[in-house]
Biopython code that builds the backbone (N, CA, C, O; Angstrom):
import numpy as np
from Bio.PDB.StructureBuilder import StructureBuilder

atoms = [
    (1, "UNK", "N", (11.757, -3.409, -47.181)),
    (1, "UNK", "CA", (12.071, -3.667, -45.803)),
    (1, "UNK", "C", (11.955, -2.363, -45.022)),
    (1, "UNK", "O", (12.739, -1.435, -45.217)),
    (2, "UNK", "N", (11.059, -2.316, -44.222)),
    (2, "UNK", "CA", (11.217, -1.679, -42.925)),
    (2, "UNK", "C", (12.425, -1.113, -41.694)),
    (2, "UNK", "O", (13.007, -1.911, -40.959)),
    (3, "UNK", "N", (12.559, -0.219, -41.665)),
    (3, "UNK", "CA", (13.960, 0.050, -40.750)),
    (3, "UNK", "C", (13.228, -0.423, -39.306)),
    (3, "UNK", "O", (12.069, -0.673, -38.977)),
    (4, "UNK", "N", (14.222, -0.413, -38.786)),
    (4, "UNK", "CA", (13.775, -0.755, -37.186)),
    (4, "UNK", "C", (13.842, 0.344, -36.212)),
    (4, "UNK", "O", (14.921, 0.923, -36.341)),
    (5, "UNK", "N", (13.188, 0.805, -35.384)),
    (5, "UNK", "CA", (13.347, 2.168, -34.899)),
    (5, "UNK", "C", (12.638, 1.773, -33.564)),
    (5, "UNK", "O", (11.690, 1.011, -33.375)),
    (6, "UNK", "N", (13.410, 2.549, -32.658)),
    (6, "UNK", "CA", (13.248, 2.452, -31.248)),
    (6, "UNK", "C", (11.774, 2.779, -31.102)),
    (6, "UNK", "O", (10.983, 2.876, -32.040)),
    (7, "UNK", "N", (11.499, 2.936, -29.829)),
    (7, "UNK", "CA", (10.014, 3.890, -29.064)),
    (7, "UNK", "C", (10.062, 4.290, -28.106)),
    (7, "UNK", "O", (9.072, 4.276, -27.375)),
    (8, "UNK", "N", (11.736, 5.026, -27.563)),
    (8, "UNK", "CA", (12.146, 5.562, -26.382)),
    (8, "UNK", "C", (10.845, 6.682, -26.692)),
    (8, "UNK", "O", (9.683, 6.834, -26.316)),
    (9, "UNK", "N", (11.446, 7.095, -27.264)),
    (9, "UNK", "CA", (11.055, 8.632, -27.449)),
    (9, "UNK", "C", (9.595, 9.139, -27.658)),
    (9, "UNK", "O", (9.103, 10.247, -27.443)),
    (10, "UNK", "N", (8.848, 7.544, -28.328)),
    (10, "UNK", "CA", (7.447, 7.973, -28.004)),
    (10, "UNK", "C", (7.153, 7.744, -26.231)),
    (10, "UNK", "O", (6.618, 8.563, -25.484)),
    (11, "UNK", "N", (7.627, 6.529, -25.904)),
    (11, "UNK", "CA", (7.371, 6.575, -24.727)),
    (11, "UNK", "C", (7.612, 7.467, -23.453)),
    (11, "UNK", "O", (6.922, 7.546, -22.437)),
    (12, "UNK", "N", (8.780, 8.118, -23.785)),
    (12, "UNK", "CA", (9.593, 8.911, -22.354)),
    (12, "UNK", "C", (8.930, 10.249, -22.992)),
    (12, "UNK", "O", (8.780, 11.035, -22.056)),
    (13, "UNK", "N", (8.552, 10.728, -23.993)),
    (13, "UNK", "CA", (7.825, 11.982, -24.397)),
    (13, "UNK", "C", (6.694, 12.264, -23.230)),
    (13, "UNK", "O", (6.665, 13.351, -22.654)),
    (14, "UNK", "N", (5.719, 11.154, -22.909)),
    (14, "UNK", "CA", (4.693, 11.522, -22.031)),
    (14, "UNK", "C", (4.803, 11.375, -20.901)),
    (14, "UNK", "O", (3.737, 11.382, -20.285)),
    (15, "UNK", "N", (6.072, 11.177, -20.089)),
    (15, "UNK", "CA", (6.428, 10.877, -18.985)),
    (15, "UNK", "C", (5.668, 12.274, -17.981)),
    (15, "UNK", "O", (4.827, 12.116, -17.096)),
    (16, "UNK", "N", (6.018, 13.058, -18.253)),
    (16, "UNK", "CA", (5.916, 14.298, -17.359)),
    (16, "UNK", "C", (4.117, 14.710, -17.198)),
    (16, "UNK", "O", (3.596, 15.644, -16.589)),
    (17, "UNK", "N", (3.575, 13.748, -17.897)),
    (17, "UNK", "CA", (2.108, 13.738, -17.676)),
    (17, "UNK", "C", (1.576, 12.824, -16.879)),
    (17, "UNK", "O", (0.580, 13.136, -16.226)),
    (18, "UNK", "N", (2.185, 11.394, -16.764)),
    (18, "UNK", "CA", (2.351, 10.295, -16.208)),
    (18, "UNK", "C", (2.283, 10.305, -14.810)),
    (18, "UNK", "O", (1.650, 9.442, -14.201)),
    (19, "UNK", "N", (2.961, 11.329, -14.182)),
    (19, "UNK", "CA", (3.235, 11.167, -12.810)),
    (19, "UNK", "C", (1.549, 10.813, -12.088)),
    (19, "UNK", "O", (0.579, 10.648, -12.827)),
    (20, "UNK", "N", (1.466, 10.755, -10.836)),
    (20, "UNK", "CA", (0.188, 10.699, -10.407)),
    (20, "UNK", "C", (-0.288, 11.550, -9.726)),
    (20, "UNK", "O", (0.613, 12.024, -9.035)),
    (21, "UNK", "N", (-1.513, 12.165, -9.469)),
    (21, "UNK", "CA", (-2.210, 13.474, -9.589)),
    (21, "UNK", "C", (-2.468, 13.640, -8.180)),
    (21, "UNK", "O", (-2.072, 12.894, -7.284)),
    (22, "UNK", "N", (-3.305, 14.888, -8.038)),
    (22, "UNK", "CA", (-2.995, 15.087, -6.451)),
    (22, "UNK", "C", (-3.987, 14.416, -5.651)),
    (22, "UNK", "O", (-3.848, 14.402, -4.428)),
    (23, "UNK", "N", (-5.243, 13.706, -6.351)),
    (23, "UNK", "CA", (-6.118, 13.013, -5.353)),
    (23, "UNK", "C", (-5.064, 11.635, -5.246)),
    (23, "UNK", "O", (-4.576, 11.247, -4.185)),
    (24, "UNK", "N", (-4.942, 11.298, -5.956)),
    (24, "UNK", "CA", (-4.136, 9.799, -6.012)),
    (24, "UNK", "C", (-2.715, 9.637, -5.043)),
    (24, "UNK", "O", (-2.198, 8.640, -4.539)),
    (25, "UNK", "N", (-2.388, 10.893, -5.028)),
    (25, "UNK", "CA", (-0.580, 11.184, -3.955)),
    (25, "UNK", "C", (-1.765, 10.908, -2.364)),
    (25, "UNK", "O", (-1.595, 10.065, -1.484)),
    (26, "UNK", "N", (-2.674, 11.731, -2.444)),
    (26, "UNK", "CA", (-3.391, 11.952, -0.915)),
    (26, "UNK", "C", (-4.009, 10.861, -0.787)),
    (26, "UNK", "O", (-3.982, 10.426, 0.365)),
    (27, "UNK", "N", (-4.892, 9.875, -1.974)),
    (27, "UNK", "CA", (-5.358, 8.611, -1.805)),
    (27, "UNK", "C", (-3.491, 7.298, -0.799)),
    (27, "UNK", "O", (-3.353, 6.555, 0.173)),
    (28, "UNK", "N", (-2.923, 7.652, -1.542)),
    (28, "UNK", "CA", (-1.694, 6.770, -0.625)),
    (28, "UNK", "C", (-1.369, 7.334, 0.394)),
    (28, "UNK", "O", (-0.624, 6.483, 0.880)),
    (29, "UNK", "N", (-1.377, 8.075, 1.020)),
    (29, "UNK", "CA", (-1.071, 8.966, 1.739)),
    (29, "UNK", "C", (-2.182, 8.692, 2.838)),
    (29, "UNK", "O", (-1.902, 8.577, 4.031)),
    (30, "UNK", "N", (-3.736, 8.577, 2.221)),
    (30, "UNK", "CA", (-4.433, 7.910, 3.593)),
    (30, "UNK", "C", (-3.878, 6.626, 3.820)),
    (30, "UNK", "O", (-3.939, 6.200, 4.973)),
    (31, "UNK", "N", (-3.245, 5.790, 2.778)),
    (31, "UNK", "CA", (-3.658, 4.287, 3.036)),
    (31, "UNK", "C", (-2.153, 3.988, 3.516)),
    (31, "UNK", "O", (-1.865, 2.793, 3.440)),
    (32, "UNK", "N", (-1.208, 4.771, 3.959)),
    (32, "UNK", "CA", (-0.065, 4.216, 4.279)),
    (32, "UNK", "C", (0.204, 3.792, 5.550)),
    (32, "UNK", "O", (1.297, 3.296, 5.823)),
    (33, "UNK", "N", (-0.543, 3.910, 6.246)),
    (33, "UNK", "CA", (-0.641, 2.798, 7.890)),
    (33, "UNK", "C", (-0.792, 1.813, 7.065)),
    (33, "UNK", "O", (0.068, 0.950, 6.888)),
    (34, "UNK", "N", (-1.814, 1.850, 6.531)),
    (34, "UNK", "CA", (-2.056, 0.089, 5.728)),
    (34, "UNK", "C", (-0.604, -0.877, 5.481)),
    (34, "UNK", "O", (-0.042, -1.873, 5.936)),
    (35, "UNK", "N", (-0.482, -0.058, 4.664)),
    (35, "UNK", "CA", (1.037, -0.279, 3.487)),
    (35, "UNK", "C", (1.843, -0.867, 4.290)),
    (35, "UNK", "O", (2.090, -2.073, 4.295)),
    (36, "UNK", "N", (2.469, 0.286, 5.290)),
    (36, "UNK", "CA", (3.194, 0.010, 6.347)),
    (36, "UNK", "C", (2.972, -1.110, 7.225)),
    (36, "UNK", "O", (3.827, -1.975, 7.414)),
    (37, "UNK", "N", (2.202, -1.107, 7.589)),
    (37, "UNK", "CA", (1.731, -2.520, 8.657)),
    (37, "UNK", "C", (1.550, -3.576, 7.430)),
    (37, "UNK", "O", (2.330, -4.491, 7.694)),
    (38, "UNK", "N", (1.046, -3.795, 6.514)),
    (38, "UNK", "CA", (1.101, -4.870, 5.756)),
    (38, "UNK", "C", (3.094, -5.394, 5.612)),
    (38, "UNK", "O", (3.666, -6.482, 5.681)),
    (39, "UNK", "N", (3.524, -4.131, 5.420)),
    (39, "UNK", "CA", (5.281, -4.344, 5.325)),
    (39, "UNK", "C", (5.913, -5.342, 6.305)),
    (39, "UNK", "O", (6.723, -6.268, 6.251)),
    (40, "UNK", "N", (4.991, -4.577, 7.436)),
    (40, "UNK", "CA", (5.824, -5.456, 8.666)),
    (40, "UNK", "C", (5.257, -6.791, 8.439)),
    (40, "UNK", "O", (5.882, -7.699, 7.892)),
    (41, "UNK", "N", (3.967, -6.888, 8.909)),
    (41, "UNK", "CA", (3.927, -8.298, 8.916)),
    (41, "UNK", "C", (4.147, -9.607, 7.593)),
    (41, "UNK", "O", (3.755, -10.773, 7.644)),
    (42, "UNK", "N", (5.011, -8.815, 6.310)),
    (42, "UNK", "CA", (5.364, -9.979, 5.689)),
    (42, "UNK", "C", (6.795, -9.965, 5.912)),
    (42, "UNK", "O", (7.435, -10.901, 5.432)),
    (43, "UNK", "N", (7.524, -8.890, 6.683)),
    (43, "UNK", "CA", (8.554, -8.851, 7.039)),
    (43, "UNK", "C", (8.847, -10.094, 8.151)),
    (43, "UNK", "O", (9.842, -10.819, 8.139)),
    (44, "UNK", "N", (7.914, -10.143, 8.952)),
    (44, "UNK", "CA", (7.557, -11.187, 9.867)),
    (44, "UNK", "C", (7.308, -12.635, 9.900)),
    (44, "UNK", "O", (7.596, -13.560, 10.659)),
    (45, "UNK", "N", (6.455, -12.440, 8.428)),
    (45, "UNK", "CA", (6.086, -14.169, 7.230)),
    (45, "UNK", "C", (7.877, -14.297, 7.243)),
    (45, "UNK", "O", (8.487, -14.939, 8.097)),
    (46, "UNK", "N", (8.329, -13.772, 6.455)),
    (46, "UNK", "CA", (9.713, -13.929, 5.861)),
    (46, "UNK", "C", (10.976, -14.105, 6.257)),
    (46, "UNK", "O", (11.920, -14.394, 5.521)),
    (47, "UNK", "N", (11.020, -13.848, 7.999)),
    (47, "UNK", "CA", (11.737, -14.739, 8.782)),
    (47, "UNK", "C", (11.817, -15.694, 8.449)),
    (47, "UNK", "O", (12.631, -16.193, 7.672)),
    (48, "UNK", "N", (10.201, -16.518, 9.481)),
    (48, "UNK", "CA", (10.485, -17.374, 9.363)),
    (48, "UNK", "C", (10.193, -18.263, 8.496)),
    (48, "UNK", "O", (9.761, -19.271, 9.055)),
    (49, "UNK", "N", (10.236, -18.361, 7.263)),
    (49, "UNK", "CA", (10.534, -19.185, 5.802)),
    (49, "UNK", "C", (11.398, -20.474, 5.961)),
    (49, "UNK", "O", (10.980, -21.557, 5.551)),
    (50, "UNK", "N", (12.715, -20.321, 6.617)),
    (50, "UNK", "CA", (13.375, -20.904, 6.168)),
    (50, "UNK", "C", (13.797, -21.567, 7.474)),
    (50, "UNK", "O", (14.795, -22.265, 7.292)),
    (51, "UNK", "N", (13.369, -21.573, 8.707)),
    (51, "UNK", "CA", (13.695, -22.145, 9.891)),
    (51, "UNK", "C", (12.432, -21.692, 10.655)),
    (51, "UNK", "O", (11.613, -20.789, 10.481)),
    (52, "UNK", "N", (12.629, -22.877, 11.764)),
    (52, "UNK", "CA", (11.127, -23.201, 12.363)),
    (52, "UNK", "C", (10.506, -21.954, 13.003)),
    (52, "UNK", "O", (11.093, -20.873, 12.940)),
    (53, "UNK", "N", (9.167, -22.113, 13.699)),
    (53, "UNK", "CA", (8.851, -20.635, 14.284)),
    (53, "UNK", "C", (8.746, -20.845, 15.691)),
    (53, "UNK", "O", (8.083, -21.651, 16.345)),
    (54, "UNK", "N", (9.623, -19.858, 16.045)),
    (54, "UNK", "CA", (9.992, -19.622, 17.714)),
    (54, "UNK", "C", (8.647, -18.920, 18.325)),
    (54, "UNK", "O", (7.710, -18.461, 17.671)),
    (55, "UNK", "N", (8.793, -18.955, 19.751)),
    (55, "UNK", "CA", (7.671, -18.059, 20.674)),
    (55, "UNK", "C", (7.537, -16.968, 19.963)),
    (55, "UNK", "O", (6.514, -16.580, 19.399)),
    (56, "UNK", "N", (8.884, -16.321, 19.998)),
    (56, "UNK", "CA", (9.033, -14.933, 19.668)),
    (56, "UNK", "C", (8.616, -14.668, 18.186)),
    (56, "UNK", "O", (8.207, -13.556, 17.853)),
    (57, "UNK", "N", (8.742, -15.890, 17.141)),
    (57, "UNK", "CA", (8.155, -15.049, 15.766)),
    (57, "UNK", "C", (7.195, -15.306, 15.527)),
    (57, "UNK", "O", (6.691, -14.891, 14.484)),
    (58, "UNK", "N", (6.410, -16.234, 16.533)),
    (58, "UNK", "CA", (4.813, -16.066, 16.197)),
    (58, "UNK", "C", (4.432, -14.603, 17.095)),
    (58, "UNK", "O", (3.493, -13.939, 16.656)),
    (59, "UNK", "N", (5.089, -14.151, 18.227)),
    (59, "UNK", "CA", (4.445, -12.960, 18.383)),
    (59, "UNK", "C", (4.834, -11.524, 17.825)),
    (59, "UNK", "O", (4.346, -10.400, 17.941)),
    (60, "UNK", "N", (5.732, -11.966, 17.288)),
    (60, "UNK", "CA", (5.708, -10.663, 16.274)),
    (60, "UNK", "C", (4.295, -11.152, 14.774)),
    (60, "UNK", "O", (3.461, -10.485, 14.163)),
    (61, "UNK", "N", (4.592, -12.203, 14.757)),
    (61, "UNK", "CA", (3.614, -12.275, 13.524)),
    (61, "UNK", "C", (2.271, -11.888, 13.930)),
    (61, "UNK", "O", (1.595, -11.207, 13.159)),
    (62, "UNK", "N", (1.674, -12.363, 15.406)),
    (62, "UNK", "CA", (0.320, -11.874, 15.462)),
    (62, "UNK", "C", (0.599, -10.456, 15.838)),
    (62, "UNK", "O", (-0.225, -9.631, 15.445)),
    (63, "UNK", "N", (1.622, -10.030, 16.534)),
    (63, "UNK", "CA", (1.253, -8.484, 16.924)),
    (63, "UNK", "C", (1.335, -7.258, 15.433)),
    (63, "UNK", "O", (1.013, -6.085, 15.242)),
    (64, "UNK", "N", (2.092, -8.613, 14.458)),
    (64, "UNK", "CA", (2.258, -7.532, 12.886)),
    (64, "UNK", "C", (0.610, -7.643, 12.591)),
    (64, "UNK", "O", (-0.102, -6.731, 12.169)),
    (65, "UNK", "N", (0.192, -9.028, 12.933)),
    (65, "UNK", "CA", (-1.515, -8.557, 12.040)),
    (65, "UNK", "C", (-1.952, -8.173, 12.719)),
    (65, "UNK", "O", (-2.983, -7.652, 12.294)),
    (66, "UNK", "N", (-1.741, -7.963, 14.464)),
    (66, "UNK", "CA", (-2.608, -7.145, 15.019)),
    (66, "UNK", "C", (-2.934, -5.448, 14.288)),
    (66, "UNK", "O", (-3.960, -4.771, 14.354)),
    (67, "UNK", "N", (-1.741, -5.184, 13.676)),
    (67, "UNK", "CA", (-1.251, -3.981, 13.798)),
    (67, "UNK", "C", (-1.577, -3.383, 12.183)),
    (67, "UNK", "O", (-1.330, -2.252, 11.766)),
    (68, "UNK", "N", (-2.118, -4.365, 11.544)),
    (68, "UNK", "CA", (-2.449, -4.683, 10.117)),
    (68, "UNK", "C", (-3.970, -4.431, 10.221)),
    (68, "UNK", "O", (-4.389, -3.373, 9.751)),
    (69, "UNK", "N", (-5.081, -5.536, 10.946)),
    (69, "UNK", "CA", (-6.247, -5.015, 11.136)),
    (69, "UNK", "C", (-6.632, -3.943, 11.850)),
    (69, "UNK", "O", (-7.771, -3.478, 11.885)),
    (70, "UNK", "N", (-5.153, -3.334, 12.733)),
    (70, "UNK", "CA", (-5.767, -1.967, 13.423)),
    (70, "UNK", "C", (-5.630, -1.010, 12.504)),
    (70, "UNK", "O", (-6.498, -0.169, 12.736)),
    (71, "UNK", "N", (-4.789, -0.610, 11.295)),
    (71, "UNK", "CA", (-4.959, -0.141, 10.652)),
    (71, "UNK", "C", (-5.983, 0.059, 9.568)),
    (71, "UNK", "O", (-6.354, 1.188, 9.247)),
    (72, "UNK", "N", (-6.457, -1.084, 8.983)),
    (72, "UNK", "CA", (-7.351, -1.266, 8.279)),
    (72, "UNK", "C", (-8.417, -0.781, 8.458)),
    (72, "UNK", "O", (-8.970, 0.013, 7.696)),
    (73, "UNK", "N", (-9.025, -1.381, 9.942)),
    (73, "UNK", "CA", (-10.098, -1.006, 10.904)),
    (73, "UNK", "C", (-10.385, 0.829, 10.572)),
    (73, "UNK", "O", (-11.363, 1.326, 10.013)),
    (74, "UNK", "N", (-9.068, 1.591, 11.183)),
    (74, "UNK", "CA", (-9.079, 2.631, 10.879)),
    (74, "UNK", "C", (-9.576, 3.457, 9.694)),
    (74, "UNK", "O", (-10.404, 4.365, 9.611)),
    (75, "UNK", "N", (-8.967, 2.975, 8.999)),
    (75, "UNK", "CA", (-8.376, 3.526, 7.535)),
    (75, "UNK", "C", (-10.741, 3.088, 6.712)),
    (75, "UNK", "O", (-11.467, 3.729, 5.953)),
    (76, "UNK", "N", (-10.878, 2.153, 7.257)),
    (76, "UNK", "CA", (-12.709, 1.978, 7.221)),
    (76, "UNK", "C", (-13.374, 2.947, 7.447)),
    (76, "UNK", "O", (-14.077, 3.633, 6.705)),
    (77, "UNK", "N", (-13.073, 3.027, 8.846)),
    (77, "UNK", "CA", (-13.688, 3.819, 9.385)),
    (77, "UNK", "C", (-13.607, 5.566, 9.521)),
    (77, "UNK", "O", (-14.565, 6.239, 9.900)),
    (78, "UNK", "N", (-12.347, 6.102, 9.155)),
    (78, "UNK", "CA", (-12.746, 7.308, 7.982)),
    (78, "UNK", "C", (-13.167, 7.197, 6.780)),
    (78, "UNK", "O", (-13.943, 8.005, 6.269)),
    (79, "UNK", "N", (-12.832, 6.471, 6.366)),
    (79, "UNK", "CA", (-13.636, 6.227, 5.107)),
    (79, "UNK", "C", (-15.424, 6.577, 4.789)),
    (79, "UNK", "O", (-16.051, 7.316, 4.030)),
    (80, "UNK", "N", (-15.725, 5.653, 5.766)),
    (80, "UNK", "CA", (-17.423, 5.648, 6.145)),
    (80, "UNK", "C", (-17.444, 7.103, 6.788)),
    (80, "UNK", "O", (-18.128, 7.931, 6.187)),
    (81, "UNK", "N", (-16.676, 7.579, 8.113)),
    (81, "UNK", "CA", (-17.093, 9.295, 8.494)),
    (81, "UNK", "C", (-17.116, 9.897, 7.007)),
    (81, "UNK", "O", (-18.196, 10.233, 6.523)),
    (82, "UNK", "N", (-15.975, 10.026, 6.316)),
    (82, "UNK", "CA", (-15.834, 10.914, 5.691)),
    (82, "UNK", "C", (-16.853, 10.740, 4.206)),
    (82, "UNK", "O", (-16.728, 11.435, 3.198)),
    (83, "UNK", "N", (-17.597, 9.916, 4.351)),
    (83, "UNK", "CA", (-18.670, 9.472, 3.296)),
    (83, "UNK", "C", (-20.062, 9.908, 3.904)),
    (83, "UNK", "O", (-20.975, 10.043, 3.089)),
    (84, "UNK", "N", (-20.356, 10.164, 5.344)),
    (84, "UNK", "CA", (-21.083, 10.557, 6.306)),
    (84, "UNK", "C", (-21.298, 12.029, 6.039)),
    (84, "UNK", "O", (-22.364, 12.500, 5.642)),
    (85, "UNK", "N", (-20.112, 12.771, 6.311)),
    (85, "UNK", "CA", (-20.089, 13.891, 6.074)),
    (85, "UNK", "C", (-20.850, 14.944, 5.477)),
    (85, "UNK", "O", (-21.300, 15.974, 5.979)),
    (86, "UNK", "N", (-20.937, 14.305, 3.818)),
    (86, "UNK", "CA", (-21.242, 15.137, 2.849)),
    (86, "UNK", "C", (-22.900, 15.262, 3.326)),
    (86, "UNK", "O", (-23.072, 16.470, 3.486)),
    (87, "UNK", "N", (-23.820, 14.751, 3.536)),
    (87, "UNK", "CA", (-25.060, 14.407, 3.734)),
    (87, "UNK", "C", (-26.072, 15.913, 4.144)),
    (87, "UNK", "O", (-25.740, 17.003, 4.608)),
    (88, "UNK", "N", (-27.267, 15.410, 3.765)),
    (88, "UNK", "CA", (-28.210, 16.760, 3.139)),
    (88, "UNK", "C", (-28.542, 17.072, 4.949)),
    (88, "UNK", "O", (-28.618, 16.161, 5.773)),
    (89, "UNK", "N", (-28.675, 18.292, 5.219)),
    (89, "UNK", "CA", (-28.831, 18.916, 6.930)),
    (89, "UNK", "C", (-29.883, 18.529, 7.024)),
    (89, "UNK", "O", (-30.511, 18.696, 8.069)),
]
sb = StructureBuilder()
sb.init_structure("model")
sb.init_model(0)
sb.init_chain("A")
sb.init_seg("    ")
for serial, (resi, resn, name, xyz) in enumerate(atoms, 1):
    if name == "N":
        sb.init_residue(resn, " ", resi, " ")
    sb.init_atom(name, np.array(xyz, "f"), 0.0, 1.0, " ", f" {name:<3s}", serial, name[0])
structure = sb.get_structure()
């Protein structure tokens, strides 16, 4: 018979390598308008869930996706400059 033995210790051993690296911190870091505006507008879904939808929470809901594709829009469109950029003179 086999003893039984944890795997804290293999696992939490590589923790301190784990974290995420510095393109990946700056990759979220562009995309957090995104994030953020995606937040709101399910913050907005999630009202109203459970009771009907008023004037007022359909216009927060379209002004949350307004505010969702303006980000997005954005967040494209450096994307494409900054893919522009590199290009031969």
């Amino acid at each position: 018979m086999e003893p039984i033995v944890t795997v804290q210790d293999a696992v939490t051993a590589f923790a301190p390598w784990r974290e995420p690296t510095a393109a990946e911190l700056d990759a979220i870091e562009r995309e957090m308008p995104v994030i953020l505006a995606d937040v709101d507008l399910l913050d907005a879904q999630i009202t109203t869930i459970d009771r009907p939808v008023t004037e007022m929470d359909a216009r927060r809901i379209r002004r949350a996706c307004n505010r969702l594709l303006t980000a997005r829009r954005e967040l494209s469109n450096r994307s494409a400059v900054a893919g522009l950029s590199g290009g031969a003179a």
